[in-house]
matplotlib code that plots the C-alpha trace (Angstrom):
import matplotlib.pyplot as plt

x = [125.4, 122.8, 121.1, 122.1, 119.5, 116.6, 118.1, 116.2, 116.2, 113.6, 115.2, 113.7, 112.1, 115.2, 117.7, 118.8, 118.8, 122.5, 123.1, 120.6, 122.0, 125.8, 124.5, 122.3, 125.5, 128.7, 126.8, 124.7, 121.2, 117.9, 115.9, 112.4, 109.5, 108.1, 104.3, 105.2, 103.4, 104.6, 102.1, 99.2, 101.0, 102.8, 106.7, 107.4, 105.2, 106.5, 103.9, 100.9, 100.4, 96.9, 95.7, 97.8, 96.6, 93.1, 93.2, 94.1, 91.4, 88.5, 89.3, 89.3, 86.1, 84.4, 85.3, 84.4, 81.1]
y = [147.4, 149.5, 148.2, 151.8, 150.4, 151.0, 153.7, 156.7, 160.2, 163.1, 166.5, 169.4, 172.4, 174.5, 172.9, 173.7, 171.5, 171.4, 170.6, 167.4, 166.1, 166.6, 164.5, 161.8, 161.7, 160.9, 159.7, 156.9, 157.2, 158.3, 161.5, 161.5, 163.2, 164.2, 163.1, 160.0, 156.9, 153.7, 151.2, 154.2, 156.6, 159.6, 159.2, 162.0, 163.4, 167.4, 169.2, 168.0, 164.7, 165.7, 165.7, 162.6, 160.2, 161.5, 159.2, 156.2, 156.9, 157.4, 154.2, 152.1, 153.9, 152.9, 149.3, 148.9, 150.4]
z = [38.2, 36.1, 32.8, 30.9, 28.3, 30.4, 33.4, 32.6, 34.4, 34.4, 34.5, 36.3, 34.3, 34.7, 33.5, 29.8, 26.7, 26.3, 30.3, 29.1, 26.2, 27.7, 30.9, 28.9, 26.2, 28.3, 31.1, 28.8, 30.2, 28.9, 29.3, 30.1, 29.9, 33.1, 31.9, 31.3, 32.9, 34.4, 35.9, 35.9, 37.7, 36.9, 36.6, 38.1, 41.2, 41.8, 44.6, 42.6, 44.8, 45.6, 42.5, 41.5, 43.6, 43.9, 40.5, 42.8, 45.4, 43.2, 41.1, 44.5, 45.5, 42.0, 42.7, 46.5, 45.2]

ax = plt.figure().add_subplot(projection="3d")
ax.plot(x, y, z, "-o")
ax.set_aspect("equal")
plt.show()
């Protein structure tokens, strides 16, 4: 079973604010934005992972320094 209070879904780029709020409405679920964070790392990912977890590696390089 899902917990609809905290099932959330990013939507792509593309898809229009009507096709959102007519999913997120009968379906129950929450829209989010796709900057948003969750333990310090990017809810969504995309092609970017390069620069995404180049975050990661330099804050474990800091520390073992």
């Amino acid at each position: 079973m899902l917990n609809l209070d905290k099932f959330e879904v990013p939507f792509a780029q593309n898809v229009s604010d009507q096709v959102r709020e007519t999913l997120c409405g009968s379906l129950g679920f929450k829209d989010v934005d796709t900057r948003d964070r969750y333990l310090g790392l990017a809810t969504y990912i995309g092609r970017t992972k390069k620069a995404i977890f180049s975050i990661i590696q330099d804050q474990v390089w800091k520390k073992l320094k």
